[in-house]
mmCIF file of the N, C-alpha and C atoms, coordinates in Angstrom:
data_MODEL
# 
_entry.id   MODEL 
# 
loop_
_atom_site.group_PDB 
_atom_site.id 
_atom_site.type_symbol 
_atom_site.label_atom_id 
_atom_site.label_alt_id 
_atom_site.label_comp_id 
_atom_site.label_asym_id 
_atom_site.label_entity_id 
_atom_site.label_seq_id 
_atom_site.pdbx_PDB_ins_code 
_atom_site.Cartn_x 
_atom_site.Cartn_y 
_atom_site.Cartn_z 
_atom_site.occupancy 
_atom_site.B_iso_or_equiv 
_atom_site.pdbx_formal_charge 
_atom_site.auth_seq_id 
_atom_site.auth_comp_id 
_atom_site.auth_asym_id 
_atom_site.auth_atom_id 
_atom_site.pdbx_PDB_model_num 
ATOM 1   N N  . UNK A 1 1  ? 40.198  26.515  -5.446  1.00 0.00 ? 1  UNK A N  1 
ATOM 2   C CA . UNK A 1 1  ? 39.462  25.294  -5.183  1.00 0.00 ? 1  UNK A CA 1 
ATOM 3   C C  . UNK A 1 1  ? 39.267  24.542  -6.499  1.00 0.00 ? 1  UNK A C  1 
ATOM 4   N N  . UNK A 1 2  ? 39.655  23.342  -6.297  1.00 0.00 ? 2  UNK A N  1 
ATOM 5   C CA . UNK A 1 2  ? 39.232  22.368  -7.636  1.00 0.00 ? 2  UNK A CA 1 
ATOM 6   C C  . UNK A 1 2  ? 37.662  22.270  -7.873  1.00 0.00 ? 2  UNK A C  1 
ATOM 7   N N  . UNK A 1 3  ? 37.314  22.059  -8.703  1.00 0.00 ? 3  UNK A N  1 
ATOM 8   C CA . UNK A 1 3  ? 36.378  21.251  -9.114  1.00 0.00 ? 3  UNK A CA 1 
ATOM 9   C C  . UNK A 1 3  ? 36.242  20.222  -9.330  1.00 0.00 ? 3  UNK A C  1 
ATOM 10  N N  . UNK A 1 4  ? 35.352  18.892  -9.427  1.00 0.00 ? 4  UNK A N  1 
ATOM 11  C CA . UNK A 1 4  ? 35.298  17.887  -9.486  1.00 0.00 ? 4  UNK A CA 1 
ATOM 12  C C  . UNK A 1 4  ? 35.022  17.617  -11.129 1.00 0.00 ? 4  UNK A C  1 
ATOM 13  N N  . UNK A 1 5  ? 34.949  16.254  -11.248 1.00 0.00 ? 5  UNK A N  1 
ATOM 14  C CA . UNK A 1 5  ? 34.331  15.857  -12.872 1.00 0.00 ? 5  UNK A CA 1 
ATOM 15  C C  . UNK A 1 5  ? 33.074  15.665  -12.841 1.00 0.00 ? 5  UNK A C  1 
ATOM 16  N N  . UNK A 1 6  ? 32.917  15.168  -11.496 1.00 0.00 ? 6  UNK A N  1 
ATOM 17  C CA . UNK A 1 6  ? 31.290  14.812  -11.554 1.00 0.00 ? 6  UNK A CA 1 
ATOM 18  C C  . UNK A 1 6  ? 30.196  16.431  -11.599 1.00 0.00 ? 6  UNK A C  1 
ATOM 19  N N  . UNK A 1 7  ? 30.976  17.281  -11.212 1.00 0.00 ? 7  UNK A N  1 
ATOM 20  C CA . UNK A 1 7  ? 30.216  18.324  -11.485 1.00 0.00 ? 7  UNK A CA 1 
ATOM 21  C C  . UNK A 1 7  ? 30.242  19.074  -12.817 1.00 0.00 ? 7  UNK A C  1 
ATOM 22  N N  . UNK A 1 8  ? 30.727  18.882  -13.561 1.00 0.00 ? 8  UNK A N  1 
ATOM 23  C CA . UNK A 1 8  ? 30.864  19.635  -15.156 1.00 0.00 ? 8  UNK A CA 1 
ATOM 24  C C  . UNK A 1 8  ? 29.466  19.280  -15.507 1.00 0.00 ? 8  UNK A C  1 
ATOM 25  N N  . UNK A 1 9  ? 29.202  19.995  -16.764 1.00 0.00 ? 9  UNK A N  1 
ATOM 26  C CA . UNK A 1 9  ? 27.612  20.199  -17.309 1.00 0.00 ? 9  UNK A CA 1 
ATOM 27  C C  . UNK A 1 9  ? 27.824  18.864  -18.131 1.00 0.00 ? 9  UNK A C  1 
ATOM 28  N N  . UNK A 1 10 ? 28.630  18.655  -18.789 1.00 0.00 ? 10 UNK A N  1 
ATOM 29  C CA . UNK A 1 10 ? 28.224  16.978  -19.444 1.00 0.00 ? 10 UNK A CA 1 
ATOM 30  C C  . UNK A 1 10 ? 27.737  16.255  -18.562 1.00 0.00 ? 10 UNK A C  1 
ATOM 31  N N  . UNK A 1 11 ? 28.418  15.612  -17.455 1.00 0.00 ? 11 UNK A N  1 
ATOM 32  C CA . UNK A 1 11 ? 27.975  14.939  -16.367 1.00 0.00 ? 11 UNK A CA 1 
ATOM 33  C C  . UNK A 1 11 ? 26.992  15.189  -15.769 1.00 0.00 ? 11 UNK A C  1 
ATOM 34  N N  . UNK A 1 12 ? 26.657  16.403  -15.620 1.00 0.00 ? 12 UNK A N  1 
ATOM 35  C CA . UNK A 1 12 ? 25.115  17.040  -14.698 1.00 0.00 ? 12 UNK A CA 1 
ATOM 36  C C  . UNK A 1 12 ? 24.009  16.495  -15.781 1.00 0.00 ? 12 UNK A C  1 
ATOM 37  N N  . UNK A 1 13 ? 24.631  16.558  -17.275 1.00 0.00 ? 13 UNK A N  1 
ATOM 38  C CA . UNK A 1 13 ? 23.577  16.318  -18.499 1.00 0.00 ? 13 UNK A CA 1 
ATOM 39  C C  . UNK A 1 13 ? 23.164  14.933  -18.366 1.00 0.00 ? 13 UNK A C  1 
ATOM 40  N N  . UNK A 1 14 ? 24.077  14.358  -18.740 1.00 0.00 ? 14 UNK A N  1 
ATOM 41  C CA . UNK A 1 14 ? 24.598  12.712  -18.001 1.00 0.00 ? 14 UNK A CA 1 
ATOM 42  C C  . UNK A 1 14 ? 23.425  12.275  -17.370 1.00 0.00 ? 14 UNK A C  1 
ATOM 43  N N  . UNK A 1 15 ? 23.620  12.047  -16.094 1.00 0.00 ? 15 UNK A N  1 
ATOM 44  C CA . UNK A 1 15 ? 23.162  12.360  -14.601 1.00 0.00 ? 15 UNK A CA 1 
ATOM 45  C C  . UNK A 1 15 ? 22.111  12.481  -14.797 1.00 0.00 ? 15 UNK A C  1 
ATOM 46  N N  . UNK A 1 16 ? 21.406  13.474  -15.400 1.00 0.00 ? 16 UNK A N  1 
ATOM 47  C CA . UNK A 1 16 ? 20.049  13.974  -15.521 1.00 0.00 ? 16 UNK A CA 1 
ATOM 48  C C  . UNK A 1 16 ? 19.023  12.520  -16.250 1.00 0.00 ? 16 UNK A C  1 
ATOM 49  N N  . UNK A 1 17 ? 19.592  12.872  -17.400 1.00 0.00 ? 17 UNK A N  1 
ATOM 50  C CA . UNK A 1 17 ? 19.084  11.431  -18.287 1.00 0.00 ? 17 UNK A CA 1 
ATOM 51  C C  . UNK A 1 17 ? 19.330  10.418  -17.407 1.00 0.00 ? 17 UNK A C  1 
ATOM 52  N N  . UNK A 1 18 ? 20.431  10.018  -16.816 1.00 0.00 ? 18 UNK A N  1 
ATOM 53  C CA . UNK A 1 18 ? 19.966  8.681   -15.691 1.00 0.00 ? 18 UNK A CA 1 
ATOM 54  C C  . UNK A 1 18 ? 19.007  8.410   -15.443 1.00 0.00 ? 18 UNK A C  1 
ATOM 55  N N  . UNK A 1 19 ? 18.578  9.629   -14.708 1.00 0.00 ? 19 UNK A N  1 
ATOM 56  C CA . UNK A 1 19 ? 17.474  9.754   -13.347 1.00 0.00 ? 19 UNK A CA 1 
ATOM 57  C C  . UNK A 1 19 ? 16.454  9.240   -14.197 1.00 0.00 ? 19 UNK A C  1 
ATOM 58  N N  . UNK A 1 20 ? 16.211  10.371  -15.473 1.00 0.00 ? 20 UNK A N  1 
ATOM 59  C CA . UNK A 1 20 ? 14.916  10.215  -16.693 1.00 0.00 ? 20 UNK A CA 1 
ATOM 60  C C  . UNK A 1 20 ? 14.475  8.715   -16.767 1.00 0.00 ? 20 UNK A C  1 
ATOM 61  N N  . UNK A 1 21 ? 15.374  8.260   -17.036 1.00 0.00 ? 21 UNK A N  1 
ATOM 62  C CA . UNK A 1 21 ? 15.598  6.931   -17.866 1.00 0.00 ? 21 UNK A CA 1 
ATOM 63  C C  . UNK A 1 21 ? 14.837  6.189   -16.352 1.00 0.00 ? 21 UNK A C  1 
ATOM 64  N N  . UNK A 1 22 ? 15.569  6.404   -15.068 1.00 0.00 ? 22 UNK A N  1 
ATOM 65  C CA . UNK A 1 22 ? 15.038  5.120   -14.308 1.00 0.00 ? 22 UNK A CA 1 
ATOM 66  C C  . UNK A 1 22 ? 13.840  5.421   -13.534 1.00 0.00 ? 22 UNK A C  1 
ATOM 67  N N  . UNK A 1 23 ? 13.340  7.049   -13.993 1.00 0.00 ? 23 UNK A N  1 
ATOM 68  C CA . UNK A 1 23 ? 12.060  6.753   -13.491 1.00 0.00 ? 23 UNK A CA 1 
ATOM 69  C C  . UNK A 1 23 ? 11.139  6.928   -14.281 1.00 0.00 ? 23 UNK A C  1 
ATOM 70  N N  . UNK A 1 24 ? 11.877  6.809   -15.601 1.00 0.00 ? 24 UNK A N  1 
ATOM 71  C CA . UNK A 1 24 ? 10.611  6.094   -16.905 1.00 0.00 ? 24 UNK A CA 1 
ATOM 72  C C  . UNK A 1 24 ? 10.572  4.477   -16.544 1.00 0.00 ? 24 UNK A C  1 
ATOM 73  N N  . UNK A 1 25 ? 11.543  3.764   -16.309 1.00 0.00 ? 25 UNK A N  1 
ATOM 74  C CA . UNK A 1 25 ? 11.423  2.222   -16.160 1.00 0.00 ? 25 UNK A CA 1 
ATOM 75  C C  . UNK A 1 25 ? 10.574  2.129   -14.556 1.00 0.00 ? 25 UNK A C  1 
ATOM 76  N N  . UNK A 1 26 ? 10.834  3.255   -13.696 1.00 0.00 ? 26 UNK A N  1 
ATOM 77  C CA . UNK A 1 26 ? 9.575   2.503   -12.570 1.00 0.00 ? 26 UNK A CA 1 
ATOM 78  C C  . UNK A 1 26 ? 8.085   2.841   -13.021 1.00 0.00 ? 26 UNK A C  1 
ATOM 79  N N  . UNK A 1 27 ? 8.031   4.215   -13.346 1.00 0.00 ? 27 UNK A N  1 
ATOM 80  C CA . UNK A 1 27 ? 6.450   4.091   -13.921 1.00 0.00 ? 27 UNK A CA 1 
ATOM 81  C C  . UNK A 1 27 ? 5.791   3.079   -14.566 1.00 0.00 ? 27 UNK A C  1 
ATOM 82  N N  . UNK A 1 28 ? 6.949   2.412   -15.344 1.00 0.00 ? 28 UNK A N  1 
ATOM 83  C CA . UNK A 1 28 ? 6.548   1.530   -16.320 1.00 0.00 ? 28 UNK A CA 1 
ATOM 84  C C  . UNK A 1 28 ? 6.283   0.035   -15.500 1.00 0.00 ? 28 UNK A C  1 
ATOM 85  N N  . UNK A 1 29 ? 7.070   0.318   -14.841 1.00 0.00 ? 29 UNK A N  1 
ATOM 86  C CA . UNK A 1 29 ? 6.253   -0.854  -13.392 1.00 0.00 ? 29 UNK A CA 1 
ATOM 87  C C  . UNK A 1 29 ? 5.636   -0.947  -12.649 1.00 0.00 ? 29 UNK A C  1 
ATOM 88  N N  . UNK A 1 30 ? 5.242   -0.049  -12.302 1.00 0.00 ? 30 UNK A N  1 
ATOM 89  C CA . UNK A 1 30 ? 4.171   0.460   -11.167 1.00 0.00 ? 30 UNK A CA 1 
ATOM 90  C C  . UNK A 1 30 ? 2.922   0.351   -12.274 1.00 0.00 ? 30 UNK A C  1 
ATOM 91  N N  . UNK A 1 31 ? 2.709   0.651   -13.552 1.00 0.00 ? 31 UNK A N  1 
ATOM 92  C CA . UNK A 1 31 ? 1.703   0.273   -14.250 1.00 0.00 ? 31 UNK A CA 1 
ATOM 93  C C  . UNK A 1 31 ? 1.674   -1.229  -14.870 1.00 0.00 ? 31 UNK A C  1 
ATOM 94  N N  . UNK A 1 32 ? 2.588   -1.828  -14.158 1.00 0.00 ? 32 UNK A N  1 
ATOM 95  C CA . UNK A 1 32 ? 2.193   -3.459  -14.909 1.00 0.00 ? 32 UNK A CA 1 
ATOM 96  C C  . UNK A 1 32 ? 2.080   -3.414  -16.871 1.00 0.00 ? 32 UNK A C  1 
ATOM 97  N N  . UNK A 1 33 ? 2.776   -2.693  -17.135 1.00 0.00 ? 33 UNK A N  1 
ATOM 98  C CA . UNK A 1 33 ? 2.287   -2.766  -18.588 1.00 0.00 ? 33 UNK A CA 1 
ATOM 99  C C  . UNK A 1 33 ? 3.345   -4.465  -19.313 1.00 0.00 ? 33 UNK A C  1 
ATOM 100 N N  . UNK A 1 34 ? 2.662   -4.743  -20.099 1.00 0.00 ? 34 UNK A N  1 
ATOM 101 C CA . UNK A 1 34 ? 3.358   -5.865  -20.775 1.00 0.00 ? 34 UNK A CA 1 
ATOM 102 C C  . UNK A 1 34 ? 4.185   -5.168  -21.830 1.00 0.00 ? 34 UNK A C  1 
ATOM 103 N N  . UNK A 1 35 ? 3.942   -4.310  -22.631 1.00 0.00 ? 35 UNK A N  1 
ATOM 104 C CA . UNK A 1 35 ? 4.867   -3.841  -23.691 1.00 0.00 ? 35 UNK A CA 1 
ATOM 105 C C  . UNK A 1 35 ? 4.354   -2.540  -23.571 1.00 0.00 ? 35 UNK A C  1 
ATOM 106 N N  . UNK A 1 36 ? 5.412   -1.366  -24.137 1.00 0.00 ? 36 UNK A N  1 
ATOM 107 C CA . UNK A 1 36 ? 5.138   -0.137  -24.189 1.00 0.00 ? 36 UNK A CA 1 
ATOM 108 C C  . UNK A 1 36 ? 6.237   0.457   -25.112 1.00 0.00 ? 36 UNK A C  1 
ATOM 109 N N  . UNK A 1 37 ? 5.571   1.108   -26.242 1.00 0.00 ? 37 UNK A N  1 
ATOM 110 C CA . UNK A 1 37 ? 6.097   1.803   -27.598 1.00 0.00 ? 37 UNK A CA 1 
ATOM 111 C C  . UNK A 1 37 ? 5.666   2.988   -27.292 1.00 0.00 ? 37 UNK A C  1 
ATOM 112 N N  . UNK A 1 38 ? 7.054   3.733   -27.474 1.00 0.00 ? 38 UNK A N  1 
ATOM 113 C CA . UNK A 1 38 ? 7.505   4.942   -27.694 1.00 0.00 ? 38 UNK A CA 1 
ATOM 114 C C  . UNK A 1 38 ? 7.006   5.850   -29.419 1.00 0.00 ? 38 UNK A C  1 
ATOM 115 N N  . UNK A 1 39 ? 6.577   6.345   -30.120 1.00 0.00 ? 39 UNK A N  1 
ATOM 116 C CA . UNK A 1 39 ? 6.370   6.515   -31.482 1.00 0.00 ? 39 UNK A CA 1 
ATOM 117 C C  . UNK A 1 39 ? 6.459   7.980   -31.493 1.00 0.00 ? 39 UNK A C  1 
ATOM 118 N N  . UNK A 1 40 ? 7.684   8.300   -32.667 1.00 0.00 ? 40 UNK A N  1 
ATOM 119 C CA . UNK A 1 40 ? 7.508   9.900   -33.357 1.00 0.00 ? 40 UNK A CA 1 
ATOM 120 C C  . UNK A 1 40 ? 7.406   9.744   -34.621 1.00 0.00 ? 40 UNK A C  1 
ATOM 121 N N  . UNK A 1 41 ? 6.793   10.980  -35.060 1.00 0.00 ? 41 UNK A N  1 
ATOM 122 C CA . UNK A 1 41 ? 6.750   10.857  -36.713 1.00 0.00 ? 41 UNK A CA 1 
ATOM 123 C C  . UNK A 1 41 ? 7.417   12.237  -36.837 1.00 0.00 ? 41 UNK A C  1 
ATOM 124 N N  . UNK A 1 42 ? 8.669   12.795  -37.316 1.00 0.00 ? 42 UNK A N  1 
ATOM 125 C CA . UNK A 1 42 ? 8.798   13.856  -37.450 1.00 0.00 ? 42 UNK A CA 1 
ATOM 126 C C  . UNK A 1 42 ? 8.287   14.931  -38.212 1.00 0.00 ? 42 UNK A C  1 
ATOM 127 N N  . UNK A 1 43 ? 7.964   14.601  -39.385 1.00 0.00 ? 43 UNK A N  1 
ATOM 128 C CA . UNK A 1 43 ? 7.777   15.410  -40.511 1.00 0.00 ? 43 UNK A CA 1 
ATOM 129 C C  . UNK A 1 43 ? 6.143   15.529  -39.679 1.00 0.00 ? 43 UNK A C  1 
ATOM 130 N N  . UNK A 1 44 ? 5.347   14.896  -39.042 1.00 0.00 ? 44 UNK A N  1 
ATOM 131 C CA . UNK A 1 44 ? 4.142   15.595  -38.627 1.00 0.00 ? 44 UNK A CA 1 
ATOM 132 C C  . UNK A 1 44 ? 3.982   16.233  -37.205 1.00 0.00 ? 44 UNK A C  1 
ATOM 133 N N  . UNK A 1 45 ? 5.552   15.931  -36.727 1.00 0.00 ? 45 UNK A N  1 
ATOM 134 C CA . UNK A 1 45 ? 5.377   15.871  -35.245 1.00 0.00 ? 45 UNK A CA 1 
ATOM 135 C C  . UNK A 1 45 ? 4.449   15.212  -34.307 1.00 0.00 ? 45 UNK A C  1 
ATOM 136 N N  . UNK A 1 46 ? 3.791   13.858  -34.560 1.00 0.00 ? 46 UNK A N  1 
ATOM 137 C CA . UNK A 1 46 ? 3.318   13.116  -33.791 1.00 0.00 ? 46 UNK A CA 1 
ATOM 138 C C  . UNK A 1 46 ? 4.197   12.456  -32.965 1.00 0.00 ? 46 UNK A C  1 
ATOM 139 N N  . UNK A 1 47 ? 3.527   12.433  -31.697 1.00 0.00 ? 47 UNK A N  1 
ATOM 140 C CA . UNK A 1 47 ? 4.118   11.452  -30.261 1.00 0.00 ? 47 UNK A CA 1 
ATOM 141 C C  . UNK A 1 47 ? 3.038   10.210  -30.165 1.00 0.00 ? 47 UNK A C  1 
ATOM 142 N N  . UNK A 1 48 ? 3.162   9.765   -29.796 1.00 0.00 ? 48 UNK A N  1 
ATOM 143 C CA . UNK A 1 48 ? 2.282   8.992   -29.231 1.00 0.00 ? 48 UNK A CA 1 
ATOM 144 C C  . UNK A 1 48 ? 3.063   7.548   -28.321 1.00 0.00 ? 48 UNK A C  1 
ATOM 145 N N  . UNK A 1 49 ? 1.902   6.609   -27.410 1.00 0.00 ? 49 UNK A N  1 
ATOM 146 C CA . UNK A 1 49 ? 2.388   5.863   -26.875 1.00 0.00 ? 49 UNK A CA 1 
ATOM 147 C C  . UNK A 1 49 ? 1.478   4.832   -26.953 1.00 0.00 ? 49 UNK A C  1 
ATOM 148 N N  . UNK A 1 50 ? 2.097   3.282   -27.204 1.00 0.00 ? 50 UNK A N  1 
ATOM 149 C CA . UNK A 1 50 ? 1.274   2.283   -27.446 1.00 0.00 ? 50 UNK A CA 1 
ATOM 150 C C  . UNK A 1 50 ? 1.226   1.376   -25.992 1.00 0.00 ? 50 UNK A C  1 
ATOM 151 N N  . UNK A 1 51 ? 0.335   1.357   -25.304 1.00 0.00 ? 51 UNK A N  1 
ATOM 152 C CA . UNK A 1 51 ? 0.672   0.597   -24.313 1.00 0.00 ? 51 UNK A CA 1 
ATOM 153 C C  . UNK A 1 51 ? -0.045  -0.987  -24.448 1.00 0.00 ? 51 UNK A C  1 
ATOM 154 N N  . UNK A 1 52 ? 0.568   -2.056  -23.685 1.00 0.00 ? 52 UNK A N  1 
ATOM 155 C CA . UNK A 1 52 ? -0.544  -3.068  -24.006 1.00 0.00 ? 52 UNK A CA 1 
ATOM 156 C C  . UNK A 1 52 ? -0.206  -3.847  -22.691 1.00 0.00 ? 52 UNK A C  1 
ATOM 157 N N  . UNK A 1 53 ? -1.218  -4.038  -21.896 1.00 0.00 ? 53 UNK A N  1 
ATOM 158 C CA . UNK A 1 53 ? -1.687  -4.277  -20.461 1.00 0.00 ? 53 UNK A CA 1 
ATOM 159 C C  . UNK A 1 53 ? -1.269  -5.723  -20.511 1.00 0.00 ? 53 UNK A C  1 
ATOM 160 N N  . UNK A 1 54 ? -1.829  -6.624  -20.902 1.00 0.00 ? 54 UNK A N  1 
ATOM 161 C CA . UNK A 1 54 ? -1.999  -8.414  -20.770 1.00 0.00 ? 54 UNK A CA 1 
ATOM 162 C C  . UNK A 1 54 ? -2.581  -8.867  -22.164 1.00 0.00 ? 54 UNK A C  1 
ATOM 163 N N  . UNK A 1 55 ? -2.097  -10.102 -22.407 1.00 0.00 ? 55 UNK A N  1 
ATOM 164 C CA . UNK A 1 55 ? -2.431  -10.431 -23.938 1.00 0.00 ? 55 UNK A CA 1 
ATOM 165 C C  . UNK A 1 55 ? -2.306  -12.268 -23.174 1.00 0.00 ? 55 UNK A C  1 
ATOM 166 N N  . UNK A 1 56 ? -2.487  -12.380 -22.114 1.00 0.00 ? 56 UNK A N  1 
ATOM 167 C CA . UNK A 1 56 ? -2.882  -13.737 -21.538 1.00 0.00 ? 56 UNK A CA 1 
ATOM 168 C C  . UNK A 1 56 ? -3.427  -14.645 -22.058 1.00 0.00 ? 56 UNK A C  1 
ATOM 169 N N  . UNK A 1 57 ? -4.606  -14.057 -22.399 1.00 0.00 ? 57 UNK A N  1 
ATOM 170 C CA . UNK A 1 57 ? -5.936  -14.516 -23.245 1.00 0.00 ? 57 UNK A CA 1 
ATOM 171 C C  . UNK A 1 57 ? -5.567  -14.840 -24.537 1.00 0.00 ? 57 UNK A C  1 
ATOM 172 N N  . UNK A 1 58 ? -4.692  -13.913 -25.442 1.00 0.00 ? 58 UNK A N  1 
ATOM 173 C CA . UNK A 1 58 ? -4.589  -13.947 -26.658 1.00 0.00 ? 58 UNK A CA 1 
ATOM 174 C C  . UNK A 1 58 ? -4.612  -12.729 -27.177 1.00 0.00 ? 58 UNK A C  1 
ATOM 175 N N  . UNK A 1 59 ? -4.978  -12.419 -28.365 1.00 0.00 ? 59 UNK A N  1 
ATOM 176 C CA . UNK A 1 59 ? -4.958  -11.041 -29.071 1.00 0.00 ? 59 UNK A CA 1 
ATOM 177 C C  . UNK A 1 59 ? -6.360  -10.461 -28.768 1.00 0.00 ? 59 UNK A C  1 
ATOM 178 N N  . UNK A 1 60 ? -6.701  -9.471  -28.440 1.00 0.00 ? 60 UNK A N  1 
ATOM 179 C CA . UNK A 1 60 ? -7.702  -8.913  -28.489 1.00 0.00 ? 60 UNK A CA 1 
ATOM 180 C C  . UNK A 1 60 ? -8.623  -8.044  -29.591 1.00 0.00 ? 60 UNK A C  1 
ATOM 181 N N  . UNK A 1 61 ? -9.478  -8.294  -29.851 1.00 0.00 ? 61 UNK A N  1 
ATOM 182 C CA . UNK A 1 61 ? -10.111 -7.695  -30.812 1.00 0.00 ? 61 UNK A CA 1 
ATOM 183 C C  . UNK A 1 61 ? -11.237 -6.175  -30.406 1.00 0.00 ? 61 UNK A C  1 
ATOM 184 N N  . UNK A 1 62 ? -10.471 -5.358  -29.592 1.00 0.00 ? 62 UNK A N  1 
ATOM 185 C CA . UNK A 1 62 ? -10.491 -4.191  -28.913 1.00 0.00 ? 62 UNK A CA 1 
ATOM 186 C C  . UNK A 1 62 ? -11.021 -2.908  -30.397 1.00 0.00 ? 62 UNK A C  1 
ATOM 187 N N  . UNK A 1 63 ? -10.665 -1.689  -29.523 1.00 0.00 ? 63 UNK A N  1 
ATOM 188 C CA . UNK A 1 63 ? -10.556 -0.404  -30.434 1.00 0.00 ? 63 UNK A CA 1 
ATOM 189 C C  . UNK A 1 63 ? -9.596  0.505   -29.447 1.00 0.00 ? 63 UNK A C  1 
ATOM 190 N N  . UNK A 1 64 ? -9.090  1.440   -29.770 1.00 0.00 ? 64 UNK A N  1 
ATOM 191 C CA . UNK A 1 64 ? -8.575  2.172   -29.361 1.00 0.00 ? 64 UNK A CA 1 
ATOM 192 C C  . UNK A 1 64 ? -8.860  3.710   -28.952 1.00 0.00 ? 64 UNK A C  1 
ATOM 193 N N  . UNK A 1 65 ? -8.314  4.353   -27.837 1.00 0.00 ? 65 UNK A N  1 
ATOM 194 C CA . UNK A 1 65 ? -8.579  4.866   -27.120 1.00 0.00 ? 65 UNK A CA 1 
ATOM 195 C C  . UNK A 1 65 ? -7.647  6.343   -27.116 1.00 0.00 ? 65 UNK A C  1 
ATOM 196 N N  . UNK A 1 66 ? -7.890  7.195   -27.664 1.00 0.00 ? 66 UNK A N  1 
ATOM 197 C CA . UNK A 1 66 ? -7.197  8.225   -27.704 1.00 0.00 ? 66 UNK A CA 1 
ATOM 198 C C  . UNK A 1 66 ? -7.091  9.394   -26.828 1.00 0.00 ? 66 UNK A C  1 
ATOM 199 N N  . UNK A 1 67 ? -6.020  9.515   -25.855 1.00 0.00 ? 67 UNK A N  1 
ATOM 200 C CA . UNK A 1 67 ? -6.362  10.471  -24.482 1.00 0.00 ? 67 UNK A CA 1 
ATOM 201 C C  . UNK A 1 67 ? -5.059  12.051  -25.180 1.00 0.00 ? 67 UNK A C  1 
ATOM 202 N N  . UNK A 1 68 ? -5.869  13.374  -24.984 1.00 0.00 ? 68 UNK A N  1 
ATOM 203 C CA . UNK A 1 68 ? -4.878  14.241  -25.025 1.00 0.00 ? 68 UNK A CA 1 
ATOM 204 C C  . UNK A 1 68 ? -4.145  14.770  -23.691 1.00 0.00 ? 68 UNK A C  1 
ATOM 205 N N  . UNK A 1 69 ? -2.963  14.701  -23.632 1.00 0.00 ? 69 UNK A N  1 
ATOM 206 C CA . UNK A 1 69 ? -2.526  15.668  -22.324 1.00 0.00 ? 69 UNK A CA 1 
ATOM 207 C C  . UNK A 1 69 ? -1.924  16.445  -22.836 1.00 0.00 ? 69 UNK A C  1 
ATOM 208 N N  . UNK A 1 70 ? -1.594  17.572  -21.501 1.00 0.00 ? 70 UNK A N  1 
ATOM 209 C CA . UNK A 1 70 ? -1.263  18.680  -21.109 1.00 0.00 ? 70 UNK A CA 1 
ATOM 210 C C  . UNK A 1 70 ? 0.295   18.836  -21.965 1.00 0.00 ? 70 UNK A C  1 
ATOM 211 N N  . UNK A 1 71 ? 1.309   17.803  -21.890 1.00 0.00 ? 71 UNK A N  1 
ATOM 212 C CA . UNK A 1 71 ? 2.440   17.331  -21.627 1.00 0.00 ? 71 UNK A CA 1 
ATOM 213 C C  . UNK A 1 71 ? 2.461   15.949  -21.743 1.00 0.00 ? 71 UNK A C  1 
ATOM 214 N N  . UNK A 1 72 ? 4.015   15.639  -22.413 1.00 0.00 ? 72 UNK A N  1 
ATOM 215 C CA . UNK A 1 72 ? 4.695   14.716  -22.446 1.00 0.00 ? 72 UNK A CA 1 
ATOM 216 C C  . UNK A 1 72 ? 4.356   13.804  -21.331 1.00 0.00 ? 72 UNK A C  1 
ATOM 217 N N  . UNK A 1 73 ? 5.165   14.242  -20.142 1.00 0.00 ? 73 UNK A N  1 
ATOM 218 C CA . UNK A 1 73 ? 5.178   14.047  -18.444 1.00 0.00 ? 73 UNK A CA 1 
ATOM 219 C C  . UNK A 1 73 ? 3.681   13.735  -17.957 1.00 0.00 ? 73 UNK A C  1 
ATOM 220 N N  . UNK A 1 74 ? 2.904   14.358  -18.326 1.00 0.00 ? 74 UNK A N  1 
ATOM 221 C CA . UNK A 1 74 ? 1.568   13.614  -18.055 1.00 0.00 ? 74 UNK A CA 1 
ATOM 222 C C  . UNK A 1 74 ? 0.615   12.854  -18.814 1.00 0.00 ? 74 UNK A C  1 
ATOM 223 N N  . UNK A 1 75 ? 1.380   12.323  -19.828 1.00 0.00 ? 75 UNK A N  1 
ATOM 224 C CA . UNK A 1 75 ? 1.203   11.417  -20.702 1.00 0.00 ? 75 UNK A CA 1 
ATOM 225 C C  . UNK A 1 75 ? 1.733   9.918   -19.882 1.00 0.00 ? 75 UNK A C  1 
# 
């Protein structure tokens, strides 16, 4: 029996990241965000994520809000 191409592990790898990728872009719609930054620092291993809701008004003169999770994924 042949195998296909679409089934080899590059492609399954492939494939995978697709999926990643387009249901990072619906979350990211389903939250209405206006801009959203990704940030690593390697040498400290910081993640973090900048989100920014509506800037309608203008710039806001806010503070920031620091949440820990579990995970990436529930970040």
């Amino acid at each position: 029996m042949k195998s296909s191409a679409s089934s080899s592990p590059a492609r399954s790898r492939a494939s995978a990241k697709k999926e990643e990728a387009t249901a990072l872009f619906a979350l990211l719609e389903e939250h209405e965000h206006e801009q959203v930054s990704l940030v690593y620092e390697p040498s400290s291993g910081y993640r973090g994520i900048i989100a920014i809701h509506d800037t309608t008004l203008g710039p806001a003169l806010g503070g920031t809000r620091f949440w820990h999770y579990a995970s990436d994924r529930d970040a």
